[in-house]
C-alpha positions as CSV (number, residue, x, y, z in Angstrom):
1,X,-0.5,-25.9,16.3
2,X,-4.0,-24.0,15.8
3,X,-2.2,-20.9,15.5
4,X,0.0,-22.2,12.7
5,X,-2.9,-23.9,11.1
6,X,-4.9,-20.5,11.1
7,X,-1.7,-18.7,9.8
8,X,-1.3,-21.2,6.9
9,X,-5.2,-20.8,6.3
10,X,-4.4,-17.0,6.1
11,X,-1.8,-17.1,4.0
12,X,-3.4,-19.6,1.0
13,X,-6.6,-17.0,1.4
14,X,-4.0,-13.8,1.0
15,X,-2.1,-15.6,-2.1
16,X,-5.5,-15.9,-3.7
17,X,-6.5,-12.6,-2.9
18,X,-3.4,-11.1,-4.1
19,X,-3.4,-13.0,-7.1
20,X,-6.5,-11.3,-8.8
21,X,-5.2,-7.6,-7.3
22,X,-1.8,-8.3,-9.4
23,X,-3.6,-10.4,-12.5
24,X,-7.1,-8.5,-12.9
25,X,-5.4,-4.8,-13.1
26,X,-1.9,-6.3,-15.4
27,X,-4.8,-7.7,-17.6
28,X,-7.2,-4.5,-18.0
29,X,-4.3,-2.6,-18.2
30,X,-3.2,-2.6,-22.4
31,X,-6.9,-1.5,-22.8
32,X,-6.7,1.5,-20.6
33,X,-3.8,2.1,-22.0
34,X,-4.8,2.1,-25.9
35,X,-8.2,3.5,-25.2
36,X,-6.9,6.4,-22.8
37,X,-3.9,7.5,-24.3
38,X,-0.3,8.2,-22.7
39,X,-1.8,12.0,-21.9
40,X,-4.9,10.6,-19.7
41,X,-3.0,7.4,-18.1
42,X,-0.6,9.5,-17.4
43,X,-2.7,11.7,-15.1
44,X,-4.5,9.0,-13.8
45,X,-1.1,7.4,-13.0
46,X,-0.6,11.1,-10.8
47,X,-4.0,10.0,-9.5
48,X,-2.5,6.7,-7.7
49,X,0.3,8.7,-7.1
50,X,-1.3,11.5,-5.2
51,X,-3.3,9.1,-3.4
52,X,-0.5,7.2,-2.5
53,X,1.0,10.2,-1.0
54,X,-2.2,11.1,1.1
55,X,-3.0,7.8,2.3
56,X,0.5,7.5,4.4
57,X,-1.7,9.9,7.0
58,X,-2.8,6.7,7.8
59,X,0.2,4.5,7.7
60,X,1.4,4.4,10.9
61,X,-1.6,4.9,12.9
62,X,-3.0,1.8,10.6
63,X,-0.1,-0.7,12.2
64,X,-0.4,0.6,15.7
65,X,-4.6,-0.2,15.4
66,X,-3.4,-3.4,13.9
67,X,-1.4,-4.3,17.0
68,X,-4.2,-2.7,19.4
69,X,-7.0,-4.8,17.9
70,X,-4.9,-8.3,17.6
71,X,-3.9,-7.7,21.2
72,X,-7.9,-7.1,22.3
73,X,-9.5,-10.0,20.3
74,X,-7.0,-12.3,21.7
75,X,-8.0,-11.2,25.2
76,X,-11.1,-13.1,26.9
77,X,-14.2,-13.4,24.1
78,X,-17.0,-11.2,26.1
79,X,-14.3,-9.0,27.5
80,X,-11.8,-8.0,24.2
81,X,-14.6,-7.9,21.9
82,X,-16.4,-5.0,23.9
83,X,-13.1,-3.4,24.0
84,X,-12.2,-4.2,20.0
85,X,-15.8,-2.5,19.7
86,X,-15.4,0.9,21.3
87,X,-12.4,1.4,19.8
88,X,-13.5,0.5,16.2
89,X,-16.2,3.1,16.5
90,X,-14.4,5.9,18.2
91,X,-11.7,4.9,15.2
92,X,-14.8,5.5,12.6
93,X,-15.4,8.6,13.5
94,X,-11.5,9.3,13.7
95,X,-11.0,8.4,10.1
96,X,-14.5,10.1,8.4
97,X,-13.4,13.2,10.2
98,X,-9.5,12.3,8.7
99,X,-11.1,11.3,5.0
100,X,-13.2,14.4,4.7
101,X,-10.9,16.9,5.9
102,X,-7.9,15.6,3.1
103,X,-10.3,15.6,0.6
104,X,-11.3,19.4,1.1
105,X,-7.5,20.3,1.1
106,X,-7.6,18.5,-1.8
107,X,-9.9,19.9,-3.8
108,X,-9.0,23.5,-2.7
109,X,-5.7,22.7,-4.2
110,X,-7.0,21.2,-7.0
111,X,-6.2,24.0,-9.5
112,X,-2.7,25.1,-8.1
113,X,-1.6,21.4,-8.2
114,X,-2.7,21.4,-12.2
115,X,-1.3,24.9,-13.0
116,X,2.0,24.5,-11.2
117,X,3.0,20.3,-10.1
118,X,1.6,18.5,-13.6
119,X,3.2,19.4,-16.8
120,X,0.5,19.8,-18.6
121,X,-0.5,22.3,-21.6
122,X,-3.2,25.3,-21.1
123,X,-6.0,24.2,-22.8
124,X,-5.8,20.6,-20.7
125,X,-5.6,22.1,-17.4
126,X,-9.0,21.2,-16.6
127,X,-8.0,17.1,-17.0
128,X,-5.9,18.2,-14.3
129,X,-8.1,19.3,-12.1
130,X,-10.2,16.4,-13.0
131,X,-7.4,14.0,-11.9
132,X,-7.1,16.0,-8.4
133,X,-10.9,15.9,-7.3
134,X,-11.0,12.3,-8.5
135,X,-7.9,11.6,-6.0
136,X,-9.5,13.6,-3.5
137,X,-12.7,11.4,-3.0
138,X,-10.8,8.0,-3.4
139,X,-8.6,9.4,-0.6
140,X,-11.6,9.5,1.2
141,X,-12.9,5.9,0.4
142,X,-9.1,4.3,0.5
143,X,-8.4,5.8,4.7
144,X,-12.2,4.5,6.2
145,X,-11.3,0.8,3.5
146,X,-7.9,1.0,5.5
147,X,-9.5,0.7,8.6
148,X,-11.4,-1.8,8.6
149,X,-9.0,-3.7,6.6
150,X,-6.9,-3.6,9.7
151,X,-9.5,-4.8,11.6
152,X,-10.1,-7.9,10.0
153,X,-5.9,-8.5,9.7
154,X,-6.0,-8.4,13.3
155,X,-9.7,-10.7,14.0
156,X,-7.4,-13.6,11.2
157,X,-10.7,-13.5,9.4
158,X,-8.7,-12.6,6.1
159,X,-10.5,-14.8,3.8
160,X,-13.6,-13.3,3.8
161,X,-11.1,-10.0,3.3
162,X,-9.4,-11.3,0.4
163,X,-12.9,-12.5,-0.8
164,X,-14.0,-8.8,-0.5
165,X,-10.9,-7.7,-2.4
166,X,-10.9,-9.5,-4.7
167,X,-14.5,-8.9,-5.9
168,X,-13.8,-5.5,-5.8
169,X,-11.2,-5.8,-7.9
170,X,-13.0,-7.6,-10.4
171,X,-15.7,-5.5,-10.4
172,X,-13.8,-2.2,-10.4
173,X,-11.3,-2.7,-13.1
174,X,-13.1,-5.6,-15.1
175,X,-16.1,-3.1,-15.0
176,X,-14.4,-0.3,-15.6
177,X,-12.8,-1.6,-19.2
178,X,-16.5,-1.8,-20.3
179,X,-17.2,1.9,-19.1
180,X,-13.8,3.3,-20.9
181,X,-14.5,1.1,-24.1
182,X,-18.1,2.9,-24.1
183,X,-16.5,6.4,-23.1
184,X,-12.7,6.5,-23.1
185,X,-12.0,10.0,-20.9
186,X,-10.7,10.3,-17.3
187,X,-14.2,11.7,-15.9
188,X,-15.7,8.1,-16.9
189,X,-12.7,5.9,-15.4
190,X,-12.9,8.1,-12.1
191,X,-16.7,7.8,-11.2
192,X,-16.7,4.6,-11.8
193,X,-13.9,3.6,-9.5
194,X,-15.2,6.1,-7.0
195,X,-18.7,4.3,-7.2
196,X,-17.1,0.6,-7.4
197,X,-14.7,1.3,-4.3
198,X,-17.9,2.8,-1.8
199,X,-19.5,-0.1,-2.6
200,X,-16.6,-2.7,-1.3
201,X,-15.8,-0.4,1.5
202,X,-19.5,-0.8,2.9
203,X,-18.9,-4.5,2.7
204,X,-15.6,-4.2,4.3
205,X,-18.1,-2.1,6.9
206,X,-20.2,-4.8,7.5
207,X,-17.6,-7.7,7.8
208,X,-15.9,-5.5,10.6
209,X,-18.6,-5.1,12.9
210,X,-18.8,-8.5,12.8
211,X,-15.3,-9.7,13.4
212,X,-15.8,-7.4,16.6
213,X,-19.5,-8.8,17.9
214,X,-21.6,-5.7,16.6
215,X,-22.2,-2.9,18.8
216,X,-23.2,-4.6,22.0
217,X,-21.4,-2.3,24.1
218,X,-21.9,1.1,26.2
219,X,-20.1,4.0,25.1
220,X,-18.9,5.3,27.7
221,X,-15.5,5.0,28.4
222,X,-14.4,4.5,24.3
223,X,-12.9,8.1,23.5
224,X,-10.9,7.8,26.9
225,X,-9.7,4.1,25.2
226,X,-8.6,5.6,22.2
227,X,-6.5,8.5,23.5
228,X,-4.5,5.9,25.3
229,X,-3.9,4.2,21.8
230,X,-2.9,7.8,20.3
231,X,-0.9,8.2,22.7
232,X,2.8,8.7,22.1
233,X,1.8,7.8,18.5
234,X,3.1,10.7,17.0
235,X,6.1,9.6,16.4
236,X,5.3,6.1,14.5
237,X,2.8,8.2,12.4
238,X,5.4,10.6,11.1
239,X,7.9,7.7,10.9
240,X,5.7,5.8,8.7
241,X,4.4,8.8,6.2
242,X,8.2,9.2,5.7
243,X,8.5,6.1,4.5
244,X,5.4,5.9,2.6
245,X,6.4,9.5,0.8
246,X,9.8,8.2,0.1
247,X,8.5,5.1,-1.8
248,X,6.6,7.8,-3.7
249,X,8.9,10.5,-4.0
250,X,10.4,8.9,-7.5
251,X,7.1,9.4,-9.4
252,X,6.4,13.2,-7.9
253,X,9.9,14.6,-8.7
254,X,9.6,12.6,-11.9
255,X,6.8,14.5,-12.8
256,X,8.4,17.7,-12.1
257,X,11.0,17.2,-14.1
258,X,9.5,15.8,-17.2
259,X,6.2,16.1,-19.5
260,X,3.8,13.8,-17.9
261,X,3.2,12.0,-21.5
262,X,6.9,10.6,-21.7
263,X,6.2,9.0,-18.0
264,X,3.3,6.7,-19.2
265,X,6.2,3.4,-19.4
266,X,7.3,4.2,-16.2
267,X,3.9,4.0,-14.7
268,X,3.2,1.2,-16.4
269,X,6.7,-0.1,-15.4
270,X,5.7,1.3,-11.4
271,X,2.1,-0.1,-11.2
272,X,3.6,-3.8,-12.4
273,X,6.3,-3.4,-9.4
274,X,3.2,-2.5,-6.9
275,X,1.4,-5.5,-8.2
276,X,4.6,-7.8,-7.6
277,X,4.9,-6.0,-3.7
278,X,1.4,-8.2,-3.1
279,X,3.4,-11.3,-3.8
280,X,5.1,-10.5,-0.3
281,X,2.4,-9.5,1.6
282,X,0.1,-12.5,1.9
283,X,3.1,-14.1,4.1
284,X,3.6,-10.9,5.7
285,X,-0.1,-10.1,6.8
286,X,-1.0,-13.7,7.8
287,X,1.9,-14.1,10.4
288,X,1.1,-10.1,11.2
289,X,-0.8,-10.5,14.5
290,X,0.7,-13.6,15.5
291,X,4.4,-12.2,15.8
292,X,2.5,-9.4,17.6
293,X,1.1,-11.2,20.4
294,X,3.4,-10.8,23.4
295,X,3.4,-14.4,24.4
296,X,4.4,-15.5,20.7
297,X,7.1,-13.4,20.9
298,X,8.8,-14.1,24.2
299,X,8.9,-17.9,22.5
300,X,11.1,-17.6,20.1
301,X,10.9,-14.9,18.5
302,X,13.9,-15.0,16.3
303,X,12.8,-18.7,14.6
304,X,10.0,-17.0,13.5
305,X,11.7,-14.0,11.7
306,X,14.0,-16.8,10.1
307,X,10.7,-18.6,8.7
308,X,9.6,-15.3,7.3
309,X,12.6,-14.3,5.6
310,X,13.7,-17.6,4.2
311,X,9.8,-18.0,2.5
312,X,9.8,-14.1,1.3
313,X,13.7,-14.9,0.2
314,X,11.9,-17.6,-1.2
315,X,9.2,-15.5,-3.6
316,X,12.2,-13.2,-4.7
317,X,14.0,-16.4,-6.6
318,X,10.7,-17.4,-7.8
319,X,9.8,-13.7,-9.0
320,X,13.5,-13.2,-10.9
321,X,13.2,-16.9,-12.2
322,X,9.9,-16.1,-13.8
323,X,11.4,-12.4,-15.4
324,X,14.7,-14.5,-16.8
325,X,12.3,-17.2,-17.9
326,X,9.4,-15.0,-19.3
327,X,10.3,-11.4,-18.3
328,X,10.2,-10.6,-22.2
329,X,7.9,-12.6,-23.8
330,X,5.3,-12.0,-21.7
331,X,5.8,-7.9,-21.3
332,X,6.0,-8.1,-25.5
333,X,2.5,-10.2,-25.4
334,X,1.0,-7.8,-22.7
335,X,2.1,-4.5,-23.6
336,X,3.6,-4.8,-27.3
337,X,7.4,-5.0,-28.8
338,X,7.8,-0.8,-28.7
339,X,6.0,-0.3,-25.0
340,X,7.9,-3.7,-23.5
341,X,11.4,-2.4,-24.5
342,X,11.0,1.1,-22.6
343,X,9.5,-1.1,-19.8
344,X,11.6,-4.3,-19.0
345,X,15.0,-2.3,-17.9
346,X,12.8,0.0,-15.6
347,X,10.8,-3.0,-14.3
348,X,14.2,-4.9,-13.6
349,X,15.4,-2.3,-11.4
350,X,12.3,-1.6,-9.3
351,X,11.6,-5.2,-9.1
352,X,15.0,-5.0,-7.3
353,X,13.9,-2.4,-4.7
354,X,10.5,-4.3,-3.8
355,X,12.6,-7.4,-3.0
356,X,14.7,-4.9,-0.4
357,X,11.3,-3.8,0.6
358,X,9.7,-6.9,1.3
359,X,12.3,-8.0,3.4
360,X,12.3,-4.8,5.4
361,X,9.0,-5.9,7.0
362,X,10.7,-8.2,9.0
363,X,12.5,-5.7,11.0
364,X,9.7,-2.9,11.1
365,X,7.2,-5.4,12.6
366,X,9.5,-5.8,15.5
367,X,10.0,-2.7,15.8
368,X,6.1,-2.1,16.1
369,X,6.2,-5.2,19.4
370,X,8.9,-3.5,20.7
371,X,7.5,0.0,20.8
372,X,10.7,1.2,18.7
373,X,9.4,3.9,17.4
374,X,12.8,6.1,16.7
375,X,14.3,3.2,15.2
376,X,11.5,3.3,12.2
377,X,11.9,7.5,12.2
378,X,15.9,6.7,11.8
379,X,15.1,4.5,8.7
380,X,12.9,5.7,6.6
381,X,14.3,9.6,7.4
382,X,17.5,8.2,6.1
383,X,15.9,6.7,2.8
384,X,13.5,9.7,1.9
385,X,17.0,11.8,2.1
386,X,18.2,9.5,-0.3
387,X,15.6,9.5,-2.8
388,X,15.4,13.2,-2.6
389,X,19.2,13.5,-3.5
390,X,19.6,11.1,-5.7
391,X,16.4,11.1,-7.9
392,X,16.8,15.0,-9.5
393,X,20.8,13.6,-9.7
394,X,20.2,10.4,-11.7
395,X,17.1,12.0,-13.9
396,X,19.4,14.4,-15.2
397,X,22.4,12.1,-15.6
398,X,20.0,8.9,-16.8
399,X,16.5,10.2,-17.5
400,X,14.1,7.6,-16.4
401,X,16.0,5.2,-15.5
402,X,17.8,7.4,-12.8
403,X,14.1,7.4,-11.3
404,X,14.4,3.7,-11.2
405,X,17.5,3.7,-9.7
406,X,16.8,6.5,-7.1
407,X,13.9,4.2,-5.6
408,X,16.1,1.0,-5.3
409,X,18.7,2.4,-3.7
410,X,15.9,4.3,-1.0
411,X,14.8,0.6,-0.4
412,X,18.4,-1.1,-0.1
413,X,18.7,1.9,2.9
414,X,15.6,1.2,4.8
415,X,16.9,-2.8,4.0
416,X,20.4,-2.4,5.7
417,X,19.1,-0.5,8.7
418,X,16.3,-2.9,9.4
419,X,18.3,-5.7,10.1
420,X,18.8,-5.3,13.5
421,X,16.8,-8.1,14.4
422,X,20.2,-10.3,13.6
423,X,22.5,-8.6,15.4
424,X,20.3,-8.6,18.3
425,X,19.9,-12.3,17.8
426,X,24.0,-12.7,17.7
427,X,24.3,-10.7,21.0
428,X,22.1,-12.7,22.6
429,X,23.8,-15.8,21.5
């Protein structure tokens, strides 16, 4: 009963959280928008993009550490919490060394990736580069944040996490309307996000340590603890970048394909679709470490996926509810009657591959108990061949919307394959 209690306590904090990361960047976003221009959101929309793409170095490693840590704080309180604490800091070295290194390929690249990825005219090749070096440091920022985000998923102290969030959300796009009001160009937006996001990921720092008892531990003994979690991690890693690059391989072939100032509704369209993913995730994340635990699992294992996808079955009919209900209106309101009729149909479609996504988790978090790591390689292999075929395909055929399209139909793959869980559930029946 504790456990359940400190799961439902998780996942209020995690709606609360998620509702200022979905409301606070939807809000700030028409003035961005107006005071930027299509040209600069556009790049700045490469900026998430690129980041997005970088980050996934992280991606599986950051759900094995998830599973390593919940496993160690669960452990005896003196004991797991010496062990949670030599491999956080062998893990902080790990992922300065990690941050710093993708940031120098980054900004090394910086002037091939304007000249020959971004469609973008001579004389504004510089904005590009811009867009690149402010990628590359967020990168940087975004892989240590991930860390000790993970950290505190797996400790179940996620509402001082969301608190952190939150704030930082607040303070990095609330603030940062008031810095492009005063100076509306893409150096201004970046350092001030750059600036705003080191400051929450030295909180996030802080808040760590603590979930793990501070450094009262010897160090010897911590770099041999973390090669046995690398080990045979190889694997998951790759597995999960796959997936990671083919939820972003719309937007970078996209970009190939057509100016980068006729993409600025389907960024808008694509940022609105991320914000509705954190709908699902409060759920996921708070019953995260619990259906990782082995004695949680060896229970009953399959009630529990049933609970999780009948509540995030649940948030879908809300979600479509709400868009037949106010889908229009309220895009009109935000965006305008010229920028909300390129952005609804787009939005409906990738609104559809997030609800296929959201109930993926459910079959990739057993697959991380289980160890099942070819089963997640299978998967998201499968859907990044998809999107790569089908995306140049439908642009040409559809335009835009073939982008759209592409992405859904990469999700409804990973979907299908993932449900195993059932099957295995029927079989044991």
């Amino acid at each position: 009963m504790a456990r359940h209690n400190r799961v439902l306590r998780n996942a209020i904090a995690n709606y609360a959280g998620a509702g200022v990361l979905v409301v606070v960047p939807i809000l700030t976003l028409p003035t961005y928008l107006s005071r930027l221009g299509d040209l600069q959101w556009g790049l700045l929309g490469f900026v998430a993009t690129l980041q997005s793409l970088l980050a996934v170095l992280d991606a599986g490693m950051s759900q094995v550490l998830i599973r390593e840590f919940a496993i160690r704080l669960d452990g005896p309180p003196g004991e797991a919490r010496t062990s949670a604490g030599r491999l956080l800091a062998n893990c902080e070295r790990f992922y300065l060394f990690l941050g710093l290194g993708v940031a120098a390929i980054l900004l090394a690249l910086a002037h091939p990736i304007s000249l020959y990825w971004l469609n973008v005219s001579s004389d504004l090749q510089h904005l590009g580069r811009l867009a690149v070096m402010g990628a590359a440091g967020l990168c940087a920022l975004q892989l240590m944040g991930v860390l000790y985000r993970g950290v505190l998923i797996a400790a179940q102290n996620q509402a001082s996490l969301n608190l952190v969030l939150g704030t930082g959300a607040i303070v990095r796009y609330g603030g940062g309307v008031l810095v492009v009001l005063a100076s509306p160009t893409i150096q201004a937006y970046l350092t001030w996000h750059l600036m705003s996001l080191a400051l929450e990921i030295f909180v996030r720092h802080r808040l760590a340590w603590q979930a793990v008892g501070g450094r009262n531990f010897e160090a010897g003994g911590s770099r041999d603890e973390l090669r046995l979690v690398l080990t045979g991690m190889g694997i998951w890693t790759f597995a999960a970048m796959l997936g990671a690059i083919s939820a972003q391989m719309d937007k970078s072939i996209l970009t190939a394909m057509r100016p980068i100032g006729d993409l600025a509704s389907y960024f808008v369209a694509s940022q609105v679709a991320a914000g509705a993913v954190q709908l699902f995730y409060p759920v996921i994340t708070a019953m995260l470490p619990l259906m990782l635990q082995p004695a949680v699992r060896a229970a009953d294992s399959f009630r529990t996926n049933l609970k999780m996808a009948a509540i995030l079955l649940l948030v879908c009919g809300a979600l479509t509810l709400f868009m037949l209900v106010y889908g229009r209106d309220g895009l009109t309101w935000w965006l305008g009657e010229q920028r909300a009729v390129q952005v609804q149909p787009l939005l409906c479609v990738l609104l559809l591959g997030v609800g296929f996504n959201a109930l993926t988790n459910i079959g990739y978090i057993n697959w991380l108990a289980l160890g099942k790591r070819v089963h997640l390689l299978v998967a998201n292999g499968t859907a990044l061949g998809v999107v790569c075929v089908s995306t140049p395909l439908l642009v040409a055929q559809y335009g835009v919307m073939g982008a759209a399209v592409a992405w859904a139909l990469g999700q409804l793959t990973t979907l299908l394959i993932s449900l195993g869980w059932v099957s295995n559930a029927f079989r044991r029946n």
